[in-house]
mmCIF file of the N, C-alpha and C atoms, coordinates in Angstrom:
data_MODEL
# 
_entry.id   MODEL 
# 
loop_
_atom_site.group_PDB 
_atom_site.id 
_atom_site.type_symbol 
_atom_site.label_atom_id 
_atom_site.label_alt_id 
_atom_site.label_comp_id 
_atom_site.label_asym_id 
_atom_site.label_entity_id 
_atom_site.label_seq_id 
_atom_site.pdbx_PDB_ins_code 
_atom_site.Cartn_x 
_atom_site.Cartn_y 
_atom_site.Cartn_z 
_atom_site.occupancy 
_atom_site.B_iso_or_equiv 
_atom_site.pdbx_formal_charge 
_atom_site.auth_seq_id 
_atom_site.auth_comp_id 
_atom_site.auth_asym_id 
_atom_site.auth_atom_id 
_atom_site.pdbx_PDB_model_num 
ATOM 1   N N  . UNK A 1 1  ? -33.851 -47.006 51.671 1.00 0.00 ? 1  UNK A N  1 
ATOM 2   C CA . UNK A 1 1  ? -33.033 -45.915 52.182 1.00 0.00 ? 1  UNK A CA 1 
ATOM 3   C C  . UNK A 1 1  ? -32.452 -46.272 53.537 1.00 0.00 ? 1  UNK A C  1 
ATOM 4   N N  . UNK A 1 2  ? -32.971 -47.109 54.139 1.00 0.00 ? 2  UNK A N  1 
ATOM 5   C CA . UNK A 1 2  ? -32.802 -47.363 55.851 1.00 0.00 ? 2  UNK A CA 1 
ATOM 6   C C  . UNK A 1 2  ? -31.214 -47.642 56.149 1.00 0.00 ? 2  UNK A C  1 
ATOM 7   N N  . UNK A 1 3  ? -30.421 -48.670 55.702 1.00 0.00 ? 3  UNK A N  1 
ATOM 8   C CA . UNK A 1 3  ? -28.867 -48.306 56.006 1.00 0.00 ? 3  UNK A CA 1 
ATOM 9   C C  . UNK A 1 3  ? -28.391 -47.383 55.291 1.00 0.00 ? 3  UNK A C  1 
ATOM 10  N N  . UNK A 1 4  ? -28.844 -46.987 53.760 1.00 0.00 ? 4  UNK A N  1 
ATOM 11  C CA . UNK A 1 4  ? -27.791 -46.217 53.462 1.00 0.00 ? 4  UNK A CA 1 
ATOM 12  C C  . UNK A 1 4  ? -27.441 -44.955 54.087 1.00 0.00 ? 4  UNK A C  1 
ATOM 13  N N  . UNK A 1 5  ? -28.287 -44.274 54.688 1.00 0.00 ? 5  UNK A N  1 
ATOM 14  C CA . UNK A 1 5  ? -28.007 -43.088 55.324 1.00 0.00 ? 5  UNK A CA 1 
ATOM 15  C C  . UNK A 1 5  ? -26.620 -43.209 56.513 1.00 0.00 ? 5  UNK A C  1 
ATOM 16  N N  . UNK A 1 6  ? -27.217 -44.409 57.199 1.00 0.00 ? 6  UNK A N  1 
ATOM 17  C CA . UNK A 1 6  ? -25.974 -44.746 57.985 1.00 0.00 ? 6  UNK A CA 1 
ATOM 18  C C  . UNK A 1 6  ? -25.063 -45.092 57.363 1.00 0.00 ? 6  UNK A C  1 
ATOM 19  N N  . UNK A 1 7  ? -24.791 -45.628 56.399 1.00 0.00 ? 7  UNK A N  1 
ATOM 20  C CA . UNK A 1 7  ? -23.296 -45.749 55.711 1.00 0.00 ? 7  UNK A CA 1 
ATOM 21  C C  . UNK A 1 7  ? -23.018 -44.191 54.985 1.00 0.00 ? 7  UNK A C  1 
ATOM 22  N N  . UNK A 1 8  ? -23.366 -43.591 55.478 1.00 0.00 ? 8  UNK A N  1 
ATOM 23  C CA . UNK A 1 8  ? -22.923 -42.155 54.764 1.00 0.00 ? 8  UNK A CA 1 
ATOM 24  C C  . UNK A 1 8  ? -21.352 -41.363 55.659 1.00 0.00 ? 8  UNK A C  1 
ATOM 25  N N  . UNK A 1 9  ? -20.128 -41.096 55.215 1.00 0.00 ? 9  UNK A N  1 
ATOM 26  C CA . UNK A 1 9  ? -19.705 -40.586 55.512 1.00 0.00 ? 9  UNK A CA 1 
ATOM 27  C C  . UNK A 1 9  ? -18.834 -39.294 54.879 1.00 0.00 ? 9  UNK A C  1 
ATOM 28  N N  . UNK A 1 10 ? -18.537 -38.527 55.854 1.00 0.00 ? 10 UNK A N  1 
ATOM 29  C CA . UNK A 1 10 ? -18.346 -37.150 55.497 1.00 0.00 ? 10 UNK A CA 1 
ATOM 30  C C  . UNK A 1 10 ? -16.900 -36.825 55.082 1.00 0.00 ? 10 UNK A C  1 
ATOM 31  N N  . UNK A 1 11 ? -16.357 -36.887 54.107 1.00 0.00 ? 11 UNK A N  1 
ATOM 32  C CA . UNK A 1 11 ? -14.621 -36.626 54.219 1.00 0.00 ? 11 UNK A CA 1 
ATOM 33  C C  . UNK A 1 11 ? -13.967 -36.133 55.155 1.00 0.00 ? 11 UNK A C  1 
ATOM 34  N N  . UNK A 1 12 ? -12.681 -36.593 55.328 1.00 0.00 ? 12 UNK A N  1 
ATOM 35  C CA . UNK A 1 12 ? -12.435 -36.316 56.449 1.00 0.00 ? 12 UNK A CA 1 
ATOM 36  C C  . UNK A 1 12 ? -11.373 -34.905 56.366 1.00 0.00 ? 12 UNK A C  1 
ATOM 37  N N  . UNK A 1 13 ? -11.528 -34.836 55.484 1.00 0.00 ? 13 UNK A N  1 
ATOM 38  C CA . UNK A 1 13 ? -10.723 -32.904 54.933 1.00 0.00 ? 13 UNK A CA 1 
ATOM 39  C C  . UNK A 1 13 ? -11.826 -32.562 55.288 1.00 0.00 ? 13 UNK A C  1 
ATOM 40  N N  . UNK A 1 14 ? -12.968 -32.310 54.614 1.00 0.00 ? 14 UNK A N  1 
ATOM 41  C CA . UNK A 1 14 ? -13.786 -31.396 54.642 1.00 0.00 ? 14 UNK A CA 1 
ATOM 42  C C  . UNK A 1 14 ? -14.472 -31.079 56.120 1.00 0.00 ? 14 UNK A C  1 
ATOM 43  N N  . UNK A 1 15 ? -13.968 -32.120 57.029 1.00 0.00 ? 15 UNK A N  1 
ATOM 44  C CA . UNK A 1 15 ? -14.101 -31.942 58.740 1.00 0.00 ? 15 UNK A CA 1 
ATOM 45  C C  . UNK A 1 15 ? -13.418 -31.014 59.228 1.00 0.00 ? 15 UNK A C  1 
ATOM 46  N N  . UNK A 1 16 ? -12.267 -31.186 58.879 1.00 0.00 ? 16 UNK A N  1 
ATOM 47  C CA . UNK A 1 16 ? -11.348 -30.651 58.971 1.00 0.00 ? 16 UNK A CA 1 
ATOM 48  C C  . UNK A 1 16 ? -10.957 -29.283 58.851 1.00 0.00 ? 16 UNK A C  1 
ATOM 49  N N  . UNK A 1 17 ? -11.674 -28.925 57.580 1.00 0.00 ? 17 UNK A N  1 
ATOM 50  C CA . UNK A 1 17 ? -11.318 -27.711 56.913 1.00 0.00 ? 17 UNK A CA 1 
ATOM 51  C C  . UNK A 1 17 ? -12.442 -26.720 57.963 1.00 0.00 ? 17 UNK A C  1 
ATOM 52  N N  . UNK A 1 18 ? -14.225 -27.901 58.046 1.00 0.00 ? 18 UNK A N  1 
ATOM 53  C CA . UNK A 1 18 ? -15.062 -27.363 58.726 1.00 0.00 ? 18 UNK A CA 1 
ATOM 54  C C  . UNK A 1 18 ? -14.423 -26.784 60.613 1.00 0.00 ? 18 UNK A C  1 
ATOM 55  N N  . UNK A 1 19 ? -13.918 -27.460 60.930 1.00 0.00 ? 19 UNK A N  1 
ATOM 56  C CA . UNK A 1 19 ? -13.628 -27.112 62.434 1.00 0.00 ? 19 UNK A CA 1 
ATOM 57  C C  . UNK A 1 19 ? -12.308 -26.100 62.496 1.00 0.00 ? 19 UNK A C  1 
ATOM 58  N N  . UNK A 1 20 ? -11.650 -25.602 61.167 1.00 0.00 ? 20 UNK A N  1 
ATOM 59  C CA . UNK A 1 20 ? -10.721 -24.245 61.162 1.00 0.00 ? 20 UNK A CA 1 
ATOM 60  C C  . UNK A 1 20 ? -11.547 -23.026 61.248 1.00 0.00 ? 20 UNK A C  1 
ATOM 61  N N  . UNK A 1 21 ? -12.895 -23.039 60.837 1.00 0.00 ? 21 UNK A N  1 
ATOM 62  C CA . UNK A 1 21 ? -13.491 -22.279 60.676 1.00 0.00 ? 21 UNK A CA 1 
ATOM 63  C C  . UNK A 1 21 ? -14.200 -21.554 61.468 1.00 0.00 ? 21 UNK A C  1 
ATOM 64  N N  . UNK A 1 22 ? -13.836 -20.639 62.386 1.00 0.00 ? 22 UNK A N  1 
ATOM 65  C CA . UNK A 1 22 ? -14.038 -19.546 63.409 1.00 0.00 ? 22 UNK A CA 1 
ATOM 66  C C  . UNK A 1 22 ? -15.073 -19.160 63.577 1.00 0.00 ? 22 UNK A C  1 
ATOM 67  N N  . UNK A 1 23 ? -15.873 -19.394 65.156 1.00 0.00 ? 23 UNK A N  1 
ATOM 68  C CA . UNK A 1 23 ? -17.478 -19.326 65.100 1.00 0.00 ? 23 UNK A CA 1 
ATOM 69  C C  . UNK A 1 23 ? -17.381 -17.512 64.878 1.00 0.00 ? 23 UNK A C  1 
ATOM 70  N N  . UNK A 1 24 ? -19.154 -17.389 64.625 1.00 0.00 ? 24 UNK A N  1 
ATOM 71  C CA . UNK A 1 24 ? -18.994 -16.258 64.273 1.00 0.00 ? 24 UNK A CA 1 
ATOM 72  C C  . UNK A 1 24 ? -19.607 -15.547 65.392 1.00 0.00 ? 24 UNK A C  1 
ATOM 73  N N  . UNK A 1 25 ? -18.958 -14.131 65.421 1.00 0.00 ? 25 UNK A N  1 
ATOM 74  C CA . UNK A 1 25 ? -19.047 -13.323 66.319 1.00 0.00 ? 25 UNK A CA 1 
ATOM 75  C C  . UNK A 1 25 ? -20.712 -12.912 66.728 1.00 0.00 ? 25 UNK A C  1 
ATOM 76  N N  . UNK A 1 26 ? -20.681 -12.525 68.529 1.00 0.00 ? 26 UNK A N  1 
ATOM 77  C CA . UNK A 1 26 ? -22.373 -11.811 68.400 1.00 0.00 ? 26 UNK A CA 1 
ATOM 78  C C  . UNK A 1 26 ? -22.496 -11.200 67.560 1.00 0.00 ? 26 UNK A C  1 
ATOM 79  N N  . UNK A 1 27 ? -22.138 -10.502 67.254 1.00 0.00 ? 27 UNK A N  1 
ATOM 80  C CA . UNK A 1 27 ? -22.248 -9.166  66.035 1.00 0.00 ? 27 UNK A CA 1 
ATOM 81  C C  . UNK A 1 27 ? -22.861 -9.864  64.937 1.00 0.00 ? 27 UNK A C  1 
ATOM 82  N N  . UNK A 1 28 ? -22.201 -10.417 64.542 1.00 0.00 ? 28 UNK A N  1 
ATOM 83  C CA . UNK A 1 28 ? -22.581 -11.296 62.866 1.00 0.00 ? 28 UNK A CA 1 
ATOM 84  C C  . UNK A 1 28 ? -23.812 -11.863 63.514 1.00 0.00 ? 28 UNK A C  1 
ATOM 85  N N  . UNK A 1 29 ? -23.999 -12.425 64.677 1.00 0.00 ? 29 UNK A N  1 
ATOM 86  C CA . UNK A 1 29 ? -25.133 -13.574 64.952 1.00 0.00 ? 29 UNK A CA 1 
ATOM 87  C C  . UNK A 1 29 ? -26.329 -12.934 64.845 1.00 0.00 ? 29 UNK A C  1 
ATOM 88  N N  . UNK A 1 30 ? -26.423 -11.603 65.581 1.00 0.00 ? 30 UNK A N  1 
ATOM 89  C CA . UNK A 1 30 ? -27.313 -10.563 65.947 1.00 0.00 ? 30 UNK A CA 1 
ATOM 90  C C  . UNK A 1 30 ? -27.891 -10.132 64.019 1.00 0.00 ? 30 UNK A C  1 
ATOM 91  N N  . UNK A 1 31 ? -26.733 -9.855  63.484 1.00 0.00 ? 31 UNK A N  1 
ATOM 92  C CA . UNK A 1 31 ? -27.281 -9.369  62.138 1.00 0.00 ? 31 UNK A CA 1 
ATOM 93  C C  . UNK A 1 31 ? -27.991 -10.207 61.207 1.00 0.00 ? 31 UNK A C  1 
ATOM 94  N N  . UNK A 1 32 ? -27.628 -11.836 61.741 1.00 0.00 ? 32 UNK A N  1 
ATOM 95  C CA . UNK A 1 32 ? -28.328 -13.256 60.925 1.00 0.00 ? 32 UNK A CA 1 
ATOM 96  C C  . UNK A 1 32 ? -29.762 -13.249 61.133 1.00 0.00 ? 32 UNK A C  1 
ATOM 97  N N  . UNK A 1 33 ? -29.782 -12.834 62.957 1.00 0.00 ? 33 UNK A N  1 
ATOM 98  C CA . UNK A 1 33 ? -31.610 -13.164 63.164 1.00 0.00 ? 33 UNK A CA 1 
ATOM 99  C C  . UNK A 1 33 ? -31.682 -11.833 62.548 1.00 0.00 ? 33 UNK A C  1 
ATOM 100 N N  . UNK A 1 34 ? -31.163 -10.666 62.899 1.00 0.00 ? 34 UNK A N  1 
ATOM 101 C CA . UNK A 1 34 ? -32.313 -9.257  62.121 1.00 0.00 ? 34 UNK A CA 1 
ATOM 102 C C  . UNK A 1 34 ? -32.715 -9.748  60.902 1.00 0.00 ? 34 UNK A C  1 
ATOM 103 N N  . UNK A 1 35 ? -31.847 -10.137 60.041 1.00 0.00 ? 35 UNK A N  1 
ATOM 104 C CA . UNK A 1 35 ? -32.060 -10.579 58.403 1.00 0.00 ? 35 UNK A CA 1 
ATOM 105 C C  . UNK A 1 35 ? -33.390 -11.638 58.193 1.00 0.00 ? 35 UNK A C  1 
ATOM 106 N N  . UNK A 1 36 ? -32.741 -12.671 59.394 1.00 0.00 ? 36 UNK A N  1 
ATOM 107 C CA . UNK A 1 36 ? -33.923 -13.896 59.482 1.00 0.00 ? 36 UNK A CA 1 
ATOM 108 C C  . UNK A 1 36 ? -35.394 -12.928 59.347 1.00 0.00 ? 36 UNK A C  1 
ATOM 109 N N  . UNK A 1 37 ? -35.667 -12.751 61.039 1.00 0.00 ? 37 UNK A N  1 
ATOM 110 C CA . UNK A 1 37 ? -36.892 -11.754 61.423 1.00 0.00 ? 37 UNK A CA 1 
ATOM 111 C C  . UNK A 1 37 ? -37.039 -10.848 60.294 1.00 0.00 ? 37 UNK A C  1 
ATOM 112 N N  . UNK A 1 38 ? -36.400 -10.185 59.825 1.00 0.00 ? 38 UNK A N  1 
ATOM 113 C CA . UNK A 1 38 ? -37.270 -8.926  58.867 1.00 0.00 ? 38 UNK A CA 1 
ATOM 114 C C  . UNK A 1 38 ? -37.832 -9.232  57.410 1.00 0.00 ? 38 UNK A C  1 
ATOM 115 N N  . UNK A 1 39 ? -36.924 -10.455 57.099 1.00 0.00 ? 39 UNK A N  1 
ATOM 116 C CA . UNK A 1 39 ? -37.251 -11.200 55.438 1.00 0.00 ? 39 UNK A CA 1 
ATOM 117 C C  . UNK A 1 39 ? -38.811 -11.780 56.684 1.00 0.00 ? 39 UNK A C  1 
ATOM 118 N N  . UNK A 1 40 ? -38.785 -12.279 57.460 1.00 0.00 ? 40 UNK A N  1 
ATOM 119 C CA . UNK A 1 40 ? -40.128 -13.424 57.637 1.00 0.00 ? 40 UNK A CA 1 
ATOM 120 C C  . UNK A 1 40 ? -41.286 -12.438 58.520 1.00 0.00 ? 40 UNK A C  1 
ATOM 121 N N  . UNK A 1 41 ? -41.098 -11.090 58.339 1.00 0.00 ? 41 UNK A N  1 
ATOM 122 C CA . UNK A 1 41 ? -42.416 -10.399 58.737 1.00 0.00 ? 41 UNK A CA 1 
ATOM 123 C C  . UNK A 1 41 ? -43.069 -9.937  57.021 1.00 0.00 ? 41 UNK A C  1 
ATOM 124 N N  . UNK A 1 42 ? -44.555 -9.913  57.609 1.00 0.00 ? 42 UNK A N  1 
ATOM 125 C CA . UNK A 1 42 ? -45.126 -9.551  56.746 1.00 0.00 ? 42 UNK A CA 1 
ATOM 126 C C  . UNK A 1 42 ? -45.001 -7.947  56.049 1.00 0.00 ? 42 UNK A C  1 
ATOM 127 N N  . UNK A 1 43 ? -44.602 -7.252  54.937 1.00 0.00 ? 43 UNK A N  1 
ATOM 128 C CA . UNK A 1 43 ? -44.567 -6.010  54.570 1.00 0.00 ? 43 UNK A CA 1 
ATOM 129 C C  . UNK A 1 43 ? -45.656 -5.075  55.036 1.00 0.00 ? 43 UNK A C  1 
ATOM 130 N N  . UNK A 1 44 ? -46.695 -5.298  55.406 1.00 0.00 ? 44 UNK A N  1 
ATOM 131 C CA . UNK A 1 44 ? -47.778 -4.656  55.958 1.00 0.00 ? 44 UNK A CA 1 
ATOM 132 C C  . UNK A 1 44 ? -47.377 -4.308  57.280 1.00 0.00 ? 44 UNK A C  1 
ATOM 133 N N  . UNK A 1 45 ? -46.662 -5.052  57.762 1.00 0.00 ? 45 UNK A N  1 
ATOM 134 C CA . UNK A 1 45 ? -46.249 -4.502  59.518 1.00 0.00 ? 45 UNK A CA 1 
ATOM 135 C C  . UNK A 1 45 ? -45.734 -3.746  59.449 1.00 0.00 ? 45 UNK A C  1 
ATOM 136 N N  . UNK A 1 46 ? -44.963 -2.623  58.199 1.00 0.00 ? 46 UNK A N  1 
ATOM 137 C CA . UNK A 1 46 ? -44.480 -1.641  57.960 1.00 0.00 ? 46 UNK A CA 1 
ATOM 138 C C  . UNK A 1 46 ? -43.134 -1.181  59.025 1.00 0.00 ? 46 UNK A C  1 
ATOM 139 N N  . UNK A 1 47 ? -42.502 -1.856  59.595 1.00 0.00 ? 47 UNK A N  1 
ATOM 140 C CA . UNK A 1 47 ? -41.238 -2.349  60.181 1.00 0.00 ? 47 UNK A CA 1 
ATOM 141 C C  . UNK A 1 47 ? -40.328 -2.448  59.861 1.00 0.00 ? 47 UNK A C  1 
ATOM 142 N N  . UNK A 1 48 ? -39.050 -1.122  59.942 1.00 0.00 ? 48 UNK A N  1 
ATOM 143 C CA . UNK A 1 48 ? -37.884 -1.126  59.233 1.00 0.00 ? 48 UNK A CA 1 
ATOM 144 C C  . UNK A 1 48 ? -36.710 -1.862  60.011 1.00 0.00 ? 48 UNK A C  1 
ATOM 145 N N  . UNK A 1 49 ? -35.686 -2.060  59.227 1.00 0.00 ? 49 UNK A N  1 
ATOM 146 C CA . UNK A 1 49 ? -34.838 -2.950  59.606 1.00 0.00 ? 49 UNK A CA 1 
ATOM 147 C C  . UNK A 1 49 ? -34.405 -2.525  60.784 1.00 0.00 ? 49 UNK A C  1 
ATOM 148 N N  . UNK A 1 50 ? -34.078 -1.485  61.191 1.00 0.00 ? 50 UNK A N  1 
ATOM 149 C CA . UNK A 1 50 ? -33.583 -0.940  62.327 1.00 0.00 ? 50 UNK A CA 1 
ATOM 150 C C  . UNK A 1 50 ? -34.531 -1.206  63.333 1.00 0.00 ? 50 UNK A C  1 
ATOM 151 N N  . UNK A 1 51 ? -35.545 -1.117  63.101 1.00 0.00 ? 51 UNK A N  1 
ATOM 152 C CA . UNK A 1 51 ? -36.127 -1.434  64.143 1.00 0.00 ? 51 UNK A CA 1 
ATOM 153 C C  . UNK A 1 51 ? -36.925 -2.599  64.933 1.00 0.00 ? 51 UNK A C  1 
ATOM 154 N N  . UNK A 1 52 ? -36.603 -3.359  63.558 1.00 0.00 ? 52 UNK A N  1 
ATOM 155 C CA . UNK A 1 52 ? -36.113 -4.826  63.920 1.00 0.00 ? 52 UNK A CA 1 
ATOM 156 C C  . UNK A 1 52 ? -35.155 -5.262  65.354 1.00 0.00 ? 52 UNK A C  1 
ATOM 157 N N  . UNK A 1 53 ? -33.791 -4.672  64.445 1.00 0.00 ? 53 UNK A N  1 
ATOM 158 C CA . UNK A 1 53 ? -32.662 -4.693  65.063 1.00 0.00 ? 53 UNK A CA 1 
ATOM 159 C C  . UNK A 1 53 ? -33.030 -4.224  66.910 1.00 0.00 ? 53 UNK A C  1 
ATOM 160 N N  . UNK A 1 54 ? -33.254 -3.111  66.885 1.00 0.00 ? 54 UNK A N  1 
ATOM 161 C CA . UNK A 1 54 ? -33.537 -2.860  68.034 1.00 0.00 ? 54 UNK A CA 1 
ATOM 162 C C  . UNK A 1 54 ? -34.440 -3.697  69.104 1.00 0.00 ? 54 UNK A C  1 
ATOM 163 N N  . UNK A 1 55 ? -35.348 -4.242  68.564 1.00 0.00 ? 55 UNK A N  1 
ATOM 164 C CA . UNK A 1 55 ? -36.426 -5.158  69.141 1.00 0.00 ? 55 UNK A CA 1 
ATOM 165 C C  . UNK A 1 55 ? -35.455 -6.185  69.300 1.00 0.00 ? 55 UNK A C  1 
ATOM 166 N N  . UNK A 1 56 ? -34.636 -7.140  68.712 1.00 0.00 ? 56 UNK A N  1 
ATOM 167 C CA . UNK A 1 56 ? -34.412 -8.493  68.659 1.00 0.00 ? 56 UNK A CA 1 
ATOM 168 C C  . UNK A 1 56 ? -33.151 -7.766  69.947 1.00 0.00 ? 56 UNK A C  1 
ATOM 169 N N  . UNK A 1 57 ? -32.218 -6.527  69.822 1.00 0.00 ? 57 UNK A N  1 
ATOM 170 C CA . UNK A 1 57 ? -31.334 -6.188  70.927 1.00 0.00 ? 57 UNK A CA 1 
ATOM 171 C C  . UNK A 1 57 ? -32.169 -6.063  72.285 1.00 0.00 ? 57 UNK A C  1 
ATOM 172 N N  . UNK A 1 58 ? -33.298 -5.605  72.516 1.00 0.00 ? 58 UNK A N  1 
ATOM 173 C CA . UNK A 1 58 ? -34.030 -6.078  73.653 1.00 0.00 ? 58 UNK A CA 1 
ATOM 174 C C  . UNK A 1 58 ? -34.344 -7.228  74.098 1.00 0.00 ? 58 UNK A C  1 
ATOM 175 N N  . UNK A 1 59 ? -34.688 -8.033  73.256 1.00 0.00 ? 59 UNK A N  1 
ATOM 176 C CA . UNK A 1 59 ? -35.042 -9.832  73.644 1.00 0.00 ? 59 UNK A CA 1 
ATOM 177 C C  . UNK A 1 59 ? -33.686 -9.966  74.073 1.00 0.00 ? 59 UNK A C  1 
ATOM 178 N N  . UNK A 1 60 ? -32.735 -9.658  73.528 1.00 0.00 ? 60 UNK A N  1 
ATOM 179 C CA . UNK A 1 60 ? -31.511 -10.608 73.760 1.00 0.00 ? 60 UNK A CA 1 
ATOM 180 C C  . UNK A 1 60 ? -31.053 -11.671 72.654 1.00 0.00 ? 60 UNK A C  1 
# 
């Protein structure tokens, strides 16, 4: 496996097409970790999404 990884390259459209593509807003970012955080707590912590949300808007 040892060179081939380094001979790997990425098309150069699909770079391309990747860097048109508009970072995404706090908003969206904020709603990625709530989603992250609330799928990866345990159901027993009995912790609704909102209040997820609210916790992760305090951390920052």
């Amino acid at each position: 496996m040892g060179n081939s990884m380094r001979n790997l390259k990425t098309d150069p459209k699909v770079l391309q097409a990747l860097r048109k593509v508009p970072a995404p807003s706090q908003k969206e970012v904020t709603e990625q970790k709530v989603s992250f955080v609330f799928a990866s707590i345990d159901s027993k912590a009995n912790m609704t999404k909102q209040q997820v949300r609210e916790l992760i808007e305090q951390v920052g």
